[in-house]
N, C-alpha and C positions, 0 to 999 in steps of 0.2 A: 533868966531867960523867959520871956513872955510866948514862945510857941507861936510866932506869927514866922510868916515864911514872905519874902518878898516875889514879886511876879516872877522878875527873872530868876528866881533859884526855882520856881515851880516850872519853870519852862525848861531852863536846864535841865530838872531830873526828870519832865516829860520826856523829852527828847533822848536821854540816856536809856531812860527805862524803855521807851519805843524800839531803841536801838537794840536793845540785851533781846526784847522779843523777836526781833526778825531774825537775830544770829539764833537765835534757841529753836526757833519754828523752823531755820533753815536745815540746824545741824541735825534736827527731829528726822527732818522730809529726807534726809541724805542717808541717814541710819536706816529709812522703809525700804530705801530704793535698793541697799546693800551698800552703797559706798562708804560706810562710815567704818572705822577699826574695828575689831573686838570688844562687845562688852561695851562700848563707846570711852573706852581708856587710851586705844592707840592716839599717839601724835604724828606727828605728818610723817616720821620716819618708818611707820609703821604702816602708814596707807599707802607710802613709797611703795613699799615691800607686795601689800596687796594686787600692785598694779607693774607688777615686774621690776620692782626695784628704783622706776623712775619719777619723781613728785611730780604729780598733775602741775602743769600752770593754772592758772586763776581762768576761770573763764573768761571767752571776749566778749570787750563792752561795744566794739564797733556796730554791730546789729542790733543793739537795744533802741527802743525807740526813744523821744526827746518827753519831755513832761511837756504839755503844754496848757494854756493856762483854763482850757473849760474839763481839765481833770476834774473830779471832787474833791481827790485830797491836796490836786495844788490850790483848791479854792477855800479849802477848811485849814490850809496852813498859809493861807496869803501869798503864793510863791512868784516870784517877781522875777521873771526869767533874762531880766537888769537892773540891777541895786540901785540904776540911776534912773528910775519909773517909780520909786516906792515916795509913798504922800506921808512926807514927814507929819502932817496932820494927822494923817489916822494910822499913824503908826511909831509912836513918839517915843518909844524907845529903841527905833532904828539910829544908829548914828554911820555914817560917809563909808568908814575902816571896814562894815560888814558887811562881807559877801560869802556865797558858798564854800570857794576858795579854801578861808579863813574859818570853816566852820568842820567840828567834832564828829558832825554825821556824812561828810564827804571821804568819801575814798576813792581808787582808782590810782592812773598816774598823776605825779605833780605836773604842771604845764598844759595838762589837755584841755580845751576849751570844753568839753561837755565829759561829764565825769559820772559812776555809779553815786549815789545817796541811800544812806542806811532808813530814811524814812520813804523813800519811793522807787520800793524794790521792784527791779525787772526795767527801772527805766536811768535816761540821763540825767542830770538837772546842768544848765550852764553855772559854767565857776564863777562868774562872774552875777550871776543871779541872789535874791534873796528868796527868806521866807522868815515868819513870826515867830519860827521855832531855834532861829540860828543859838548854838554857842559855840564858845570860841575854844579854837583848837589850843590845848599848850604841849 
């Protein structure tokens, strides 16, 4: 083993490790505020209970607003609010298959054309968009 890492695996675990901070800074802020279990041990059947027995839904995404593109961090992540606008030139390890869609940091529901993104918390990014940080979901 020579200990050399290739771009894409340092981008992958960019984007994972980015990912693990916003869930851990989120579950932080939700433990201040009181929402969180006991001791931060309870699972959701426990926060059910907290809250009359009944599990929160997921917050809604429809009032979030859209990333657009003179963000900072859609501009320090290249974010391509259409994967068919990205300059294969200067971005040569983009290939056709990769959109948000199709990417590890997106959640929300499947089929919604603008969806939550675990690197651009509080906002949407289009499913159909890119950015330099994509990996692929399995």
């Amino acid at each position: 083993m020579n200990g050399t890492m290739s771009r894409r695996e340092a981008l992958r675990k960019l984007a994972l490790g980015a990912g693990t901070l916003l869930v851990a800074s989120a579950a932080r802020a939700a433990g201040a505020a009181g929402t969180a279990g006991a001791a931060g041990t309870a699972g959701a059947g426990a926060a059910g209970k907290a809250h009359g027995g009944a599990v929160q839904p997921p917050p809604p995404t429809a009032n979030l607003p859209h990333v657009v593109s003179a963000d900072p961090l859609a501009i320090a992540l290249s974010y391509h609010e259409s994967a068919k606008t990205v300059d294969v030139t200067k971005f040569p390890t983009y290939k056709p298959d990769q959109k948000c869609a199709s990417c590890l940091q997106l959640t929300g529901n499947v089929g919604d054309p603008w969806r939550p993104c675990n690197l651009f918390p509080g906002k949407l990014v289009n499913a159909g968009g890119w950015c330099k940080v994509w990996v692929k979901k399995v």
